[in-house]
C-alpha positions in Angstrom: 30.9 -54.7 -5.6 27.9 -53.0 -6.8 28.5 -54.3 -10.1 27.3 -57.9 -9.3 23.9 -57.0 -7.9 22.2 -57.5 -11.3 23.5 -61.0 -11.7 23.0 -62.0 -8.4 19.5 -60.8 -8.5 19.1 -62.5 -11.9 19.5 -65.7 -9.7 18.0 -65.4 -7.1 15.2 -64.9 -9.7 16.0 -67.4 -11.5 16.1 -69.7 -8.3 12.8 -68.5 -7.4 11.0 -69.2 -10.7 13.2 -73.1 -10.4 10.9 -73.4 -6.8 7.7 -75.0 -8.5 9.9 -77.7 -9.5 11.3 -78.5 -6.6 10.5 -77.7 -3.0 11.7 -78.5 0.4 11.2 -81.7 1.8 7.4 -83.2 3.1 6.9 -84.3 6.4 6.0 -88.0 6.1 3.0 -88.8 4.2 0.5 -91.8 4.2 -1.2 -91.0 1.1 -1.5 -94.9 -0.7 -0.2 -93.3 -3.7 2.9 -91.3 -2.6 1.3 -88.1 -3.1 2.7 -85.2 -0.8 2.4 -81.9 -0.3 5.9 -79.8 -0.7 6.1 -76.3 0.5 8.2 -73.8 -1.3 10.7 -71.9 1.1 8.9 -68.3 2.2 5.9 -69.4 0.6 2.4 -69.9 2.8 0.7 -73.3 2.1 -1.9 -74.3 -0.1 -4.7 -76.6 1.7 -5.0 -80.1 0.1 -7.5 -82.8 0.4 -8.7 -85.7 -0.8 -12.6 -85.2 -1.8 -15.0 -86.6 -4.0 -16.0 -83.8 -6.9 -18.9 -84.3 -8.5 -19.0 -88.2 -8.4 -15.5 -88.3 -8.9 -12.3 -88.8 -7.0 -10.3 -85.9 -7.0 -7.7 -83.5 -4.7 -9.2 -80.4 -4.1 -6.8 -77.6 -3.9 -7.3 -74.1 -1.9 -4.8 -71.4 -2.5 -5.5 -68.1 -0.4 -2.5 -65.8 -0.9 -0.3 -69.1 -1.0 1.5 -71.2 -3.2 2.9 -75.3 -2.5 2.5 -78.4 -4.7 0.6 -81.6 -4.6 3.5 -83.8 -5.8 4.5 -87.2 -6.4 7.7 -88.8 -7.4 8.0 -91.1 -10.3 10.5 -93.2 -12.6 9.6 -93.6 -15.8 11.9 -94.4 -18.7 12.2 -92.0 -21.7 11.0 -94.2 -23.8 8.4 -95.0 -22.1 6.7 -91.0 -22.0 3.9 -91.2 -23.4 0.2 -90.2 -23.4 -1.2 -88.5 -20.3 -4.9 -88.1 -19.3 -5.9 -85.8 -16.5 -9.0 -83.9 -15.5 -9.1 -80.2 -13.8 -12.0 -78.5 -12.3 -12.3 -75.0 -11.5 -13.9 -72.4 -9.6 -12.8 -69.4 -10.6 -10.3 -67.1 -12.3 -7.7 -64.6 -10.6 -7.6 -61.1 -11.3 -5.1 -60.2 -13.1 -3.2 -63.1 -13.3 -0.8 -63.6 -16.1 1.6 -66.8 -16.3 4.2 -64.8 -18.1 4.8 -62.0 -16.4 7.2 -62.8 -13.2 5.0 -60.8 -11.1 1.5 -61.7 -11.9 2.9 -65.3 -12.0 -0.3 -67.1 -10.7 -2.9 -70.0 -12.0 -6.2 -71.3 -10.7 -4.5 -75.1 -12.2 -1.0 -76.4 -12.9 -0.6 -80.0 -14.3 3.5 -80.5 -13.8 5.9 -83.2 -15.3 9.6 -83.3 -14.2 11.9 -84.6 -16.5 15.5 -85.6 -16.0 18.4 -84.9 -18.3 22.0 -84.3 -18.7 22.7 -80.9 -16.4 26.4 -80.6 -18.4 24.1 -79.0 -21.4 22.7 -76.3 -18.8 24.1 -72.5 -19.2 26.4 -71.7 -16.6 23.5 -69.2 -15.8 21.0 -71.7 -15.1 23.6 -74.3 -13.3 23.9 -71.2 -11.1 20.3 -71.0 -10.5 19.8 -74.5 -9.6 22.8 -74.7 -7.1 20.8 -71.8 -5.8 17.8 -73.5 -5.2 18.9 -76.4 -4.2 20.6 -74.5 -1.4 17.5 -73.4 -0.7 15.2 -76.4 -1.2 17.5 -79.6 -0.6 17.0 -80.5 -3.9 18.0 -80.0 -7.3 15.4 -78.7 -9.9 14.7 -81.0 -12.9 16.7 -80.6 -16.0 13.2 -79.5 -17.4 9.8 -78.8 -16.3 6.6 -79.4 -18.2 3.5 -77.9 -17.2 0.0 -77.5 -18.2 -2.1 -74.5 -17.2 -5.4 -72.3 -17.1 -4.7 -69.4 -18.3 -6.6 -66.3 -17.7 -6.2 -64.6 -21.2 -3.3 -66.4 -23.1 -4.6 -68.2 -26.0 -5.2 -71.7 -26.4 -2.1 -74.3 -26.8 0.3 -71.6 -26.4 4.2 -72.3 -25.2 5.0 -69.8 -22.8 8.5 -70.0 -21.4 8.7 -69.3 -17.4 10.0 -65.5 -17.1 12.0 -66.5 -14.3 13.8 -69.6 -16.0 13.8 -71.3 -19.7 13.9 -74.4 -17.6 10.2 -74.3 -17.3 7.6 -74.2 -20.3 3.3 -73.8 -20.3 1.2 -75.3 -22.4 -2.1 -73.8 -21.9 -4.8 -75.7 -21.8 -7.9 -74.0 -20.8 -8.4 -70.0 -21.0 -10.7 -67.7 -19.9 -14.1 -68.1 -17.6 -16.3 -70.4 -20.5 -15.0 -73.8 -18.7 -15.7 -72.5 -15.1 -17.8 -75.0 -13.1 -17.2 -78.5 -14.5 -15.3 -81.0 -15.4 -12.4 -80.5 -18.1 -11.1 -83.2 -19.4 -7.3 -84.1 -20.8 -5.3 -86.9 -22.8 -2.1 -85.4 -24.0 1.2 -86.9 -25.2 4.2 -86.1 -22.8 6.4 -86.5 -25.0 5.8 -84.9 -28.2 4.5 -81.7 -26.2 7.8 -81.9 -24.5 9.4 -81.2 -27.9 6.9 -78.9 -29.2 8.0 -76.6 -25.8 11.7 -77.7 -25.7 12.8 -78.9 -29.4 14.4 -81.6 -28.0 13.6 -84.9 -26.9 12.2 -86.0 -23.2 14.7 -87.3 -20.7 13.1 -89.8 -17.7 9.9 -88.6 -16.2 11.0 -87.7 -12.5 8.1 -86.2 -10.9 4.1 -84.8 -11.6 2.5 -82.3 -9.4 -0.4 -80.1 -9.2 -0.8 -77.1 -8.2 -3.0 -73.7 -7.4 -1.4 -70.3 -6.7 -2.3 -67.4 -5.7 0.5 -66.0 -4.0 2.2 -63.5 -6.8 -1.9 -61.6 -7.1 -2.5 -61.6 -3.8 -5.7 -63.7 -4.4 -8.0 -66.9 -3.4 -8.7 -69.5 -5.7 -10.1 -73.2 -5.7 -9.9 -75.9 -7.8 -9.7 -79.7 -8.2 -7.8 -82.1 -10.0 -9.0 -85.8 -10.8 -7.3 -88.9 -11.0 -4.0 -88.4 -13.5 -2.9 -91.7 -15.6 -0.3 -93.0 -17.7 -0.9 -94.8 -21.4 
């Protein structure tokens, strides 16, 4: 029996890293927008409200040893992915943090797209990882998962492939302290970042979240996000 611990904890890994993209159901929201916040299963919560930032709209985030998503659920075609703008504005950096290392796993801002696709092309490796997390979350994960992050070190525009899952690819965006204390501005194109991380094209936008974590460091962080929208 011994012999199936390492795969077994391979998934539950696995499963674990899959969490950001999906997350256990919200209590009823009356956001106009849809936006809700999703807890992820043994995880304390993040605190999310709607402020205004510096003369702008925006959904501050605070993270103190915690980890959940601002989410909100979407339907958009393909081939209709397109360009994205979004804005970010952050406090400060976590020590120590690293987005590619599974247990340093943290960032003071997330930007995440869902994207739907055919799950008969997954590994039986990662089919066993979603049936695991939807086990644990209701929900199955995304066929892949897009996001965009502030890194603490990692250099600009790299692809960094979730150590948990291959399911799940970075782009970073912003690194390092410079940037702290304003505005940052973004206007990306979905889909041809999609197959810059993936090499392969996008499937149906499914969801976008944000999100500020702090759980893996054991740390506090702050930031807000301003309006996201669609070209």
């Amino acid at each position: 029996m011994s012999e199936h611990l390492p795969r077994r904890q391979a998934l539950l890994l696995g499963a674990a890293g899959l969490l950001s993209a999906c997350a256990s159901p919200p209590p009823p929201s009356a956001h106009p927008e849809g936006w809700h916040e999703f807890a992820l299963p043994g995880k304390r919560r993040n605190r999310y409200r709607s402020v205004v930032k510096e003369g702008r709209t925006a959904f501050e985030a605070v993270s103190d040893h915690s980890a959940s998503l601002w989410r909100r659920r979407l339907s958009i075609p393909a081939a209709r992915v397109g360009p994205v703008s979004f804005s970010w504005w952050v406090e400060g950096l976590l020590a120590e943090s690293d987005v590619s290392d599974s247990a340093r796993e943290d960032a003071v801002a997330r930007v995440i797209f869902g994207f739907d696709g055919d799950h008969r092309r997954l590994s039986a490796a990662t089919r066993a990882q979603f049936e695991l997390a939807e086990l644990l979350t209701g929900e199955t994960p995304p066929y892949a998962t897009l996001m965009y992050v502030w890194e603490r070190r990692a250099p600009l525009e790299a692809v960094i492939t979730n150590p948990r899952s291959d399911r799940i690819r970075k782009i970073v965006l912003d690194t390092g302290a410079s940037q702290l204390g304003r505005w940052r501005d973004h206007r990306r194109h979905l889909a041809q970042d999609f197959e810059r991380a993936f090499g392969e094209a996008p499937g149906d936008l499914v969801s976008v979240a944000f999100m500020t974590d702090s759980d893996n460091t054991r740390g506090r962080a702050r930031s807000w996000y301003g309006p996201l929208s669609f070209s």
